[in-house]
C-alpha positions in Angstrom: 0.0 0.0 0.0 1.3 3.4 -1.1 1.3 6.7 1.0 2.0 10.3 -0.3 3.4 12.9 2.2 0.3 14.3 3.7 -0.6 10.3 5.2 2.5 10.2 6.8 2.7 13.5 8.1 -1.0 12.8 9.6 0.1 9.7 11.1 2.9 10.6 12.9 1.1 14.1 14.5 -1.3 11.8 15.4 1.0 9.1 16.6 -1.1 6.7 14.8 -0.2 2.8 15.7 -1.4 1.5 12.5 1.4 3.1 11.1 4.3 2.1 13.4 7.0 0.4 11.3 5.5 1.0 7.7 7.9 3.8 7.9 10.1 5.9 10.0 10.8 9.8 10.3 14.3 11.2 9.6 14.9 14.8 11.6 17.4 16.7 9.9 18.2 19.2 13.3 18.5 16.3 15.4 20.3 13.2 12.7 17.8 10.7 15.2 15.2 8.6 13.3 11.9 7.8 15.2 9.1 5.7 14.4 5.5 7.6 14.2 4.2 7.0 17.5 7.4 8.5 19.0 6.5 10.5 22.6 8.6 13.4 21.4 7.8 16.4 20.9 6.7 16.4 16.9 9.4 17.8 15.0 7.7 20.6 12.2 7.2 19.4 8.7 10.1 21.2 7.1 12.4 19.6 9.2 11.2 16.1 8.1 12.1 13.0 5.9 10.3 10.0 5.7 11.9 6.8 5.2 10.5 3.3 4.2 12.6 1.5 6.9 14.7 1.7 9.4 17.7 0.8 7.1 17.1 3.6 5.0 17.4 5.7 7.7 20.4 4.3 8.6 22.2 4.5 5.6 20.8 8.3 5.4 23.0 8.9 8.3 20.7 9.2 11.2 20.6 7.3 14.5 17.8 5.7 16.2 16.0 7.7 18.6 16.4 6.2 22.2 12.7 7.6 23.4 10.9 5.5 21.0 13.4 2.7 20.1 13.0 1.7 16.3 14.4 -1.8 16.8 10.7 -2.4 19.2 8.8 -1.7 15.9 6.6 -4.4 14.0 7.8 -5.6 10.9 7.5 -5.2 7.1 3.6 -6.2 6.6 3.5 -9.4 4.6 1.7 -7.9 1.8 2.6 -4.4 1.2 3.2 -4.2 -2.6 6.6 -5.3 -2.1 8.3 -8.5 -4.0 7.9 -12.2 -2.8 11.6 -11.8 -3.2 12.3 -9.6 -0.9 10.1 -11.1 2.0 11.8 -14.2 1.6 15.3 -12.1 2.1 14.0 -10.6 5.0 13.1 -13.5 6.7 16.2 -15.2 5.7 18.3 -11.9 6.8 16.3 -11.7 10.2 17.9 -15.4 11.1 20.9 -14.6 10.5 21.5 -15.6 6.9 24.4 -12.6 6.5 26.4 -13.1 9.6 28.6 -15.1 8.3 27.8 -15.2 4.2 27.5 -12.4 1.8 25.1 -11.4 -0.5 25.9 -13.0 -3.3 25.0 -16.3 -1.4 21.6 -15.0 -0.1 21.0 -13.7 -3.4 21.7 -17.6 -5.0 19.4 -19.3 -2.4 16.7 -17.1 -3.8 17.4 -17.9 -7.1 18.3 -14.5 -8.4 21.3 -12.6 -9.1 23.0 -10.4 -6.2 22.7 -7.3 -8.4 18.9 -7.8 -9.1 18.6 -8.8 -5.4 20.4 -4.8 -4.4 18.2 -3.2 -6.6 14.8 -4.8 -5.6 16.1 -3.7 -1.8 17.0 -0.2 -2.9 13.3 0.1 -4.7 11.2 -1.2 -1.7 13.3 -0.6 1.4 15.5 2.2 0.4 18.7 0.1 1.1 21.0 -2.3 -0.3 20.3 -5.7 1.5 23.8 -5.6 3.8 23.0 -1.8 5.0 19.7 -4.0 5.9 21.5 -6.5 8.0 23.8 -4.3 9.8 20.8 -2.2 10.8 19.0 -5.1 12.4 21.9 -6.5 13.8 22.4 -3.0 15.5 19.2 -2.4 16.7 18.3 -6.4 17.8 21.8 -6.0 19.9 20.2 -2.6 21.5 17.2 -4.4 22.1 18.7 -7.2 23.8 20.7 -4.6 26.1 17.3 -3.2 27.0 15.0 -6.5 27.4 17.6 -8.7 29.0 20.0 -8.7 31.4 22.6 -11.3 29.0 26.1 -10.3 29.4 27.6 -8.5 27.4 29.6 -10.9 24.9 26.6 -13.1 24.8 24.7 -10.1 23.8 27.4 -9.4 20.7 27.3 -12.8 19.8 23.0 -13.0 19.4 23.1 -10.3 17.6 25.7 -12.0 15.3 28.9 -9.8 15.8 32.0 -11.6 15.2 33.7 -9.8 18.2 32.9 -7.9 21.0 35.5 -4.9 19.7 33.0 -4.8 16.3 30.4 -4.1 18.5 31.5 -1.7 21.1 32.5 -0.1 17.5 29.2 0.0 15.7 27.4 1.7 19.0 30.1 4.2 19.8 29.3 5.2 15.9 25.6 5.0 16.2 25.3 6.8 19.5 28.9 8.0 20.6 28.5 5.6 23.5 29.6 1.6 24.6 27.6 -0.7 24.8 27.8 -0.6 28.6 26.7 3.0 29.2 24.0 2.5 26.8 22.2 -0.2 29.6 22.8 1.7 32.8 20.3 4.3 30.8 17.6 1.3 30.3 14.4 1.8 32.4 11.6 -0.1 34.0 12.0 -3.6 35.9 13.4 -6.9 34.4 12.2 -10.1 35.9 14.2 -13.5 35.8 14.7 -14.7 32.4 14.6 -14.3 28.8 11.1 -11.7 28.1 10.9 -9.8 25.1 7.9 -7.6 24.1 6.5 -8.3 21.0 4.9 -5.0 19.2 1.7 -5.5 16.4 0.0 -2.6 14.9 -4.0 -3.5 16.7 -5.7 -4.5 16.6 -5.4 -8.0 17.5 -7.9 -10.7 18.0 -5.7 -12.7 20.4 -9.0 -14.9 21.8 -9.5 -16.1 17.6 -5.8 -16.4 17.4 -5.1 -18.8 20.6 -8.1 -20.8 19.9 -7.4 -21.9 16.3 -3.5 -22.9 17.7 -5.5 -25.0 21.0 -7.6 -26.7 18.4 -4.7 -28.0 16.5 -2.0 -28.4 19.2 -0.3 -31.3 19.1 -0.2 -33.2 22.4 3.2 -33.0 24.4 4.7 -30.7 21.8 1.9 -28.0 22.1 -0.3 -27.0 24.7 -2.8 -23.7 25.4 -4.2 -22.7 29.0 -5.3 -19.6 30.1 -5.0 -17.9 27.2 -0.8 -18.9 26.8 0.4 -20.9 24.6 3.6 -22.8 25.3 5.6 -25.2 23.2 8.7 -27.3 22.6 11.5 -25.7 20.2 14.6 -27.0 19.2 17.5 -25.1 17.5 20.7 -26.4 16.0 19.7 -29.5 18.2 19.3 -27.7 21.4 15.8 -27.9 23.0 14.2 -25.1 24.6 10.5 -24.1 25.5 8.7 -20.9 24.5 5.6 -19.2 26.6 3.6 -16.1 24.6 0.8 -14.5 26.4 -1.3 -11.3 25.8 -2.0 -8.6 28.3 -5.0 -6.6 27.1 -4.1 -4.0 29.9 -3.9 -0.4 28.5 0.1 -0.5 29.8 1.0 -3.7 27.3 -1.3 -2.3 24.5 -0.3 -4.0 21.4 2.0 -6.3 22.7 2.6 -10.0 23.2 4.7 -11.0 26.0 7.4 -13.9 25.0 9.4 -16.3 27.7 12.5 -18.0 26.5 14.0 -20.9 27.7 17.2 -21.8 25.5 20.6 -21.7 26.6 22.2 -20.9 23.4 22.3 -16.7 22.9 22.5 -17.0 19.6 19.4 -18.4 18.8 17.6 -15.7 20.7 16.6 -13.3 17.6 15.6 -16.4 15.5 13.2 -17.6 18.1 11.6 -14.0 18.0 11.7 -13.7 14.5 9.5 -17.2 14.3 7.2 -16.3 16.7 6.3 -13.3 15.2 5.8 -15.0 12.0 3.9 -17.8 14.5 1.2 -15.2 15.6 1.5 -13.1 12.4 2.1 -10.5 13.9 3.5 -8.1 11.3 0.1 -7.9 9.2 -1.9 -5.1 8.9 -5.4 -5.8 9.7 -6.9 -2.4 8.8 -5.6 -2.9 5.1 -7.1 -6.2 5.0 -9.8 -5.1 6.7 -10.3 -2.5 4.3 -10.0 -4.7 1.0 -12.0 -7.6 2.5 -15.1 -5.5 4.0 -15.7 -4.3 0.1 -17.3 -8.3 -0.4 -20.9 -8.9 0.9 -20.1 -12.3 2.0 -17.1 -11.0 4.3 -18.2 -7.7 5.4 -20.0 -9.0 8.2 -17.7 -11.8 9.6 -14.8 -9.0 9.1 -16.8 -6.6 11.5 -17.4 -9.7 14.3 -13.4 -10.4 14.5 -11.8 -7.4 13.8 -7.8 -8.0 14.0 -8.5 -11.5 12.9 -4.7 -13.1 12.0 -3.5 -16.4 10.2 -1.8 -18.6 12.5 1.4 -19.6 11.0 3.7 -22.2 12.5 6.8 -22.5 14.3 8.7 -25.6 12.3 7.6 -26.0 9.0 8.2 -29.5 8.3 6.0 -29.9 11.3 3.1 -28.1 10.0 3.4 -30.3 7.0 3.2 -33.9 9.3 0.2 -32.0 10.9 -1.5 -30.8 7.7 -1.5 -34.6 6.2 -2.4 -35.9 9.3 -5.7 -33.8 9.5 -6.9 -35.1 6.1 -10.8 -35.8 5.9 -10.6 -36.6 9.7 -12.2 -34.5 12.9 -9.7 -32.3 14.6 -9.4 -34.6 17.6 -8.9 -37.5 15.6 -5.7 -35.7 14.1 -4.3 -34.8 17.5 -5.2 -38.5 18.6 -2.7 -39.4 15.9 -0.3 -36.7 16.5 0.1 -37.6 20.1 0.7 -41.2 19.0 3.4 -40.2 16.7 5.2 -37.4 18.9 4.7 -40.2 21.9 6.5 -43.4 19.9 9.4 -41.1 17.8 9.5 -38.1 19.5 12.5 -37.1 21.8 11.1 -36.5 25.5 12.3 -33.4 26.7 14.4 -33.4 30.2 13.4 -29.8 31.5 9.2 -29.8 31.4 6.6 -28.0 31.9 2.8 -28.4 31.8 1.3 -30.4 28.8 4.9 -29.9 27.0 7.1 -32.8 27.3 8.6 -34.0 23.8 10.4 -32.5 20.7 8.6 -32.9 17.3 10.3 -36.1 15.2 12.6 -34.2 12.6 12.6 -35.5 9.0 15.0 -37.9 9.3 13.6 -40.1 12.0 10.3 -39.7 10.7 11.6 -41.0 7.1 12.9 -44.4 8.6 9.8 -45.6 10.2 6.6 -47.2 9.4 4.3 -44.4 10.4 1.0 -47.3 9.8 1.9 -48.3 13.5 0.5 -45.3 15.0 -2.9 -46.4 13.2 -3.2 -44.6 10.1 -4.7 -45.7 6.9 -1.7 -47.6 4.2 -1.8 -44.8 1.9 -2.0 -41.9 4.7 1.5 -43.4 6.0 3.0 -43.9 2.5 2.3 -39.8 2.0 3.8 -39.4 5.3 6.7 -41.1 4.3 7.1 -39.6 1.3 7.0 -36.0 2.8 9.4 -36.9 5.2 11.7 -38.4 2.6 11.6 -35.9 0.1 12.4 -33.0 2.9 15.2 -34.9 4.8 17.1 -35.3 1.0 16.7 -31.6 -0.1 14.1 -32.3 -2.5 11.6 -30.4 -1.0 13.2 -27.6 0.5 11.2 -25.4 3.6 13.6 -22.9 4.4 12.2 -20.5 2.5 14.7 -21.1 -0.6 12.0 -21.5 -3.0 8.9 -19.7 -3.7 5.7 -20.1 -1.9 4.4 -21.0 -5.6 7.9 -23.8 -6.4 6.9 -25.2 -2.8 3.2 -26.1 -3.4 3.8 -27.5 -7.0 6.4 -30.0 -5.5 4.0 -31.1 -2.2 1.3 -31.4 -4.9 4.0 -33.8 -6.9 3.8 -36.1 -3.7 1.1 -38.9 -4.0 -1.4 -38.3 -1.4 -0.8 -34.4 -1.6 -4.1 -32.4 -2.7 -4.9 -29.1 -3.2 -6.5 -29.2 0.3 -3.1 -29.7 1.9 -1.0 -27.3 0.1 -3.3 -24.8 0.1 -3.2 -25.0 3.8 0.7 -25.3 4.2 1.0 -22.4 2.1 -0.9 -20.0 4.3 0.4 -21.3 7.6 3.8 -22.9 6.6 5.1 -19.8 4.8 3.2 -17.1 5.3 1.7 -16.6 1.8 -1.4 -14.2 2.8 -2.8 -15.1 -0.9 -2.7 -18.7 -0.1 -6.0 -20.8 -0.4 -7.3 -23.7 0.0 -9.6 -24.0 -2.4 -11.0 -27.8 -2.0 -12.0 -26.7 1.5 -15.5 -27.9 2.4 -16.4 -24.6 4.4 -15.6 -22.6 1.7 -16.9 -24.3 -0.6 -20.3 -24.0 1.1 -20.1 -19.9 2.1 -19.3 -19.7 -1.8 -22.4 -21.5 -3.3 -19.5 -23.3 -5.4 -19.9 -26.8 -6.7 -16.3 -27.3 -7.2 -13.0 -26.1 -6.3 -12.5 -25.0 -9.2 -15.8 -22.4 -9.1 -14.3 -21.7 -5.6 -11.2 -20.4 -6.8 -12.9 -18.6 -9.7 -14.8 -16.8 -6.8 -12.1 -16.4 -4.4 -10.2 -13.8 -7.1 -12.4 -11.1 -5.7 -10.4 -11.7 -2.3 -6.9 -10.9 -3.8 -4.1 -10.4 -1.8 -5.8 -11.5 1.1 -7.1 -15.1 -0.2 -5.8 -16.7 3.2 -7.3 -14.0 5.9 -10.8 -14.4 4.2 -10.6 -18.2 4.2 -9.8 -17.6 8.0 -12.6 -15.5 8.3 -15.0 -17.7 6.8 -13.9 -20.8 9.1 -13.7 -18.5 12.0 -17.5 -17.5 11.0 -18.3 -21.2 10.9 -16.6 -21.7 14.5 -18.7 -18.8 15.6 -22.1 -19.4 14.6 -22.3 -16.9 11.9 -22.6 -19.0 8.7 -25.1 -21.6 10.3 -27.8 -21.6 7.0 -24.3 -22.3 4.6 -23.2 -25.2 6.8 -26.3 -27.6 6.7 -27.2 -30.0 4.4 -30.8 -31.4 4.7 -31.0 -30.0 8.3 -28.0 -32.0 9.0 -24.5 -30.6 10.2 -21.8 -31.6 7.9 -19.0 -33.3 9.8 -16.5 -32.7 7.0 -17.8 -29.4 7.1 -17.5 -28.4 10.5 -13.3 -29.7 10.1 -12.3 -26.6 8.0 -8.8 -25.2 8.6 -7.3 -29.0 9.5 
């Protein structure tokens, strides 16, 4: 979405929170960058650059602004005009993916050449894709100084420095002041542990959100009480658990709160990155609010659930296990079989806590092993196997490498592997927010369509937002709100009622 002057100039006198991280505000008499909700006095117009990221700002020569702390702001929207491409660097780049390589490398994973790669960065984010990497390495390492009380070295190693004098460097540059001095000026009180605050531009239907992740968690790995989720994680085969809650309280507005427990520091700003793609948190819901409230069918469903989010996943392969799992069966007759399979290959987890007590079986085990013993159907295991197989070789590759479109032609090349399915595992799996599944029974049935082919046909009134509509429409179902499209002959369907497996 596209803004002229006058928006942004609106937003940021009205510190609108819609707009916080779409773009950030340059103030030439000051050389400090802020994002629009900044507390400070508003800076007059003339005085003024906007910039499309923080990197931009960056490169422009200014430093973040300590008040309002740019590194806190939400991410790049997953839809915002900008190139599959890119989103798939920025992922890529916000794990890490130029610590140690260059661009040239990033640039070949995506399948496109570095110099294509600079300019597509320099056209949507006003900066080449290293100037992007050094800025979020900057501002994750002042975050980290802020929001935790890691030591020093442990800090410059999370936020992927090479050496602690590189990064006593880089903030003496950015802010004429170490590392060290920079805490001592941190306020408010830090309890025990790892606690980050996650920001999202509101709102946020957290209650919608939770409950689709409860239905579908998978016994010993996931678990939901009390409104927190908490879960099993393992990174470069170390095991941790992660807690996220929501506070509606007016002091925690438009913020998740996130518990780590991992010992390695250097996983740290991975495991937020895939939480926040976990709880979607970078959308913005008044745009797709916006587009999908034009529709008949929608307008009313998009009114009862405002800030309604598609859940994405924390392990990808995982998602996939779950998604073929959940074919043409109830929702607690996938978790049955989850919690079989997790039980029999999973790896039980030394440090517990409630309901989470197992890692999820990685590709390899999962590969070797006749999945029929857990009870499914011949064919159901073969797929399984398959799946497995073809991502523990490199064949199917779910680290973002490919495009959302490459990775849904090659699931659908596995036997056992519908529309249905990748339809799904393209909306949750890797964020595609034009994902559908259009062989869905649900939507099939709020669309008058005979066939998923009519669906989709119908569906192209929803574009870009393809997967928050199909969410709205299941959510609908879940709620009540499309009883007369979910009967047939009086009768509830049971296939029906399963939409969103």
């Amino acid at each position: 979405m596209l803004f002229d002057r006058e928006t942004f100039r609106k937003a940021r006198l009205a510190r609108d929170p819609r707009f916080d991280g779409r773009f950030f505000i340059g103030v030439r008499t000051t050389k400090i960058f802020c994002r629009p909700i900044c507390p400070a006095v508003s800076p007059r117009e003339e005085h003024v650059e906007y910039y499309p990221s923080a990197a931009a700002a960056a490169a422009a020569g200014l430093r973040p602004c300590l008040r309002c702390r740019p590194e806190c702001a939400p991410g790049t929207p997953a839809w915002n005009g900008s190139s599959s491409t890119v989103s798939r660097a920025l992922r890529e780049i916000a794990e890490g993916a130029l610590d140690a390589n260059g661009v040239a490398q990033l640039a070949d994973r995506l399948g496109v050449g570095d110099r294509h790669l600079r300019r597509l960065f320099l056209e949507h984010l006003g900066a080449p894709p290293i100037a992007v990497a050094q800025t979020h390495r900057l501002l994750s390492a002042k975050r980290l100084l802020d929001e935790t009380d890691l030591p020093l070295n442990s800090v410059a190693l999370a936020a992927g420095y090479g050496s602690v004098r590189r990064f006593n460097h880089a903030f003496r540059e950015t802010w004429n002041r170490t590392p060290r001095e920079l805490r001592k000026t941190r306020r408010g009180v830090r309890g025990p542990g790892l606690n980050f605050r996650l920001r999202y531009r509101p709102p946020l239907d957290w209650d919608a959100l939770v409950g689709f992740l409860a239905a579908r968690a998978i016994p010993g790995v996931e678990h939901v009480e009390n409104g927190t989720y908490r879960r099993s994680i393992s990174l470069g085969g170390v095991p941790g658990i992660i807690e996220v809650s929501h506070d509606a309280s007016e002091a925690r507005a438009s913020e998740l709160s996130l518990e780590i427990d991992h010992p390695r520091p250097q996983s740290l700003l991975g495991i937020v990155s895939r939480v926040r793609r976990l709880f979607d948190l970078d959308a913005d819901p008044v745009a797709i609010a916006s587009a999908l409230s034009s529709d008949v069918l929608l307008r009313p469903l998009v009114r009862a659930r405002p800030g309604l989010r598609v859940p994405g996943a924390w392990d990808t392969f995982e998602l996939g296990i779950r998604s073929i799992l959940g074919q043409q069966i109830s929702l607690r007759g996938a978790s049955t079989l989850a919690r079989r399979l997790v039980e029999r290959y999973g790896r039980r987890l030394e440090s517990q806590r409630p309901g989470v007590t197992h890692l999820f079986p990685g590709a390899e085990v999962l590969s070797g092993v006749d999945l029929a013993s857990i009870g499914l159907p011949r064919k159901r295991a073969d797929t399984l196997s398959a799946f497995s197989a073809a991502v523990a070789s490199g064949q199917l590759p779910l680290d973002g490498s490919a495009t959302p479109e490459e990775t849904r032609e090659r699931l659908r090349s596995i036997a056992g592997i519908g529309e249905w399915t990748a339809g799904y595992f393209a909306m949750r799996a890797l964020s595609d927010p034009d994902a559908f599944p259009g062989a869905d029974l649900v939507l099939l049935r709020a669309a008058g369509a005979s066939t998923p082919r009519d669906l989709l046909g119908f569906a192209e009134r929803w574009r870009p937002w393809r997967a928050y509509a199909a969410l709205h429409l299941w959510q609908g179902a879940n709620d009540g709100n499309l009883h007369h499209l979910l009967h047939l002959d009086g009768k509830p369907s049971r296939k029906a009622a399963a939409g969103g497996r």
